[in-house]
Steps between C-alpha positions, in 0.01 A plus 500: 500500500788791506485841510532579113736780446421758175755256291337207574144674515581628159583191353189316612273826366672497193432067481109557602356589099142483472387162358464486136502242225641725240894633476403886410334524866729507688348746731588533867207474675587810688662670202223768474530647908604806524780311769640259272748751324627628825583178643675399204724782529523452841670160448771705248566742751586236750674300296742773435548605880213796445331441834351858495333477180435153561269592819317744289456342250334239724268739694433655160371114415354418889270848443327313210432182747791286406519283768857368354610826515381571851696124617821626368504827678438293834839276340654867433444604882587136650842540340579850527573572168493808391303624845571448848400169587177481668321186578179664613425676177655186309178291640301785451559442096520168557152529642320678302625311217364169620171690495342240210666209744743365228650239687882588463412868640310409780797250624713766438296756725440304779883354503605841509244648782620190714841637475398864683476593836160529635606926480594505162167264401329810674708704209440353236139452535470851506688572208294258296149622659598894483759513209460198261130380478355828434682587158652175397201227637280327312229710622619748331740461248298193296258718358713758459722269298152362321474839405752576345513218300162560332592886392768334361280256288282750401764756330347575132588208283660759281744609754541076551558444135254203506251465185457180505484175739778335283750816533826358641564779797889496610509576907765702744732195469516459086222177513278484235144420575164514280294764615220281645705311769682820552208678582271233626302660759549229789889600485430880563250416805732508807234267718565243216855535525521416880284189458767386262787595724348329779435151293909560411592600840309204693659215210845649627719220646519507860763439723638633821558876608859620432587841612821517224682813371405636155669278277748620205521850716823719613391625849807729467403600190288816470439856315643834697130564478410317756686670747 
């Protein structure tokens, strides 16, 4: 198992579709969260040495209970790019994003916490008990997320353009869809969503924990912003 970084994380995201026997579905399972759109561009902004806009861009994403998101600002803090480097809040993320126990997550959690001093465990327990859990947890931020995603589904079909089930629909990313897989009703419920992540996230190949550098990435790279 390895810590994934946002390239690698992206890659696998973008590889996960939701099953389908037809070639106009080619929905991502998680294409309708309100996080899925943030993390994407959070994998651009990295990619391009953006590491400010690339962590919020990812908190953006880990408010709407994207536990990919949440892993790769624990890789973000690990490294120190962008941010000081802070292993305490790096397992924090990493934590609280092995919340659903995906097994890659959880190795990468506990790999890191066995790295800290018994101190900085101290630290970043707190920060994921008093800063993390309360506005980005499950607890919390699933039904928020759930939410969302049904005001969404319920917009006025005239403001959707939809008139009928065999409508082909064309999403954020120029895919063309027919308006009944597009707007299928399991896709828009964020409870169904998880179930499939965590049936794609337990099939994951598993391995041994790796604690590598974001691959493909300039550390010395970065945006006057940042500073």
């Amino acid at each position: 198992m390895t810590i994934r970084s946002i390239l690698a994380g992206l890659a696998c995201l973008l590889a996960l579709l939701s099953a389908s026997e037809t070639t106009a579905d080619t929905i991502h399972y998680a294409q309708h969260t309100p996080g899925f759109r943030a993390y994407l561009e959070a994998g651009e902004h990295l990619q391009a040495g953006r590491y400010f806009r690339a962590r919020h861009s990812l908190k953006r994403a880990a408010h709407w209970a994207d536990k990919l998101a949440q892993h790769n600002l624990g890789v973000m803090y690990y490294h120190g790019h962008g941010v000081d480097q802070d292993p305490a809040r790096a397992w924090a993320w990493f934590e609280l994003a092995a919340e659903r126990r995906y097994p890659d997550m959880v190795a990468a959690a506990r790999a890191v916490f066995q790295q800290l001093e018994e101190t900085e465990q101290v630290k970043a327990r707190a920060i994921l008990e008093e800063e993390l859990l309360p506005e980005y947890g499950d607890a919390v931020a699933v039904e928020r997320t759930h939410q969302r995603m049904q005001q969404a589904l319920r917009r006025p079909r005239s403001a959707r353009g939809t008139k009928s089930p065999h409508q082909r629909i064309v999403d954020q990313f120029g895919q063309v869809h027919l308006a009944r897989d597009y707007y299928d009703p399991e896709r828009w419920d964020f409870h169904h969503v998880i179930e499939q992540e965590m049936i794609l996230f337990d099939a994951m190949p598993r391995g041994r924990v790796d604690l590598r550098d974001m691959a493909g990435v300039d550390p010395e790279h970065d945006e006057s912003e940042e500073k």
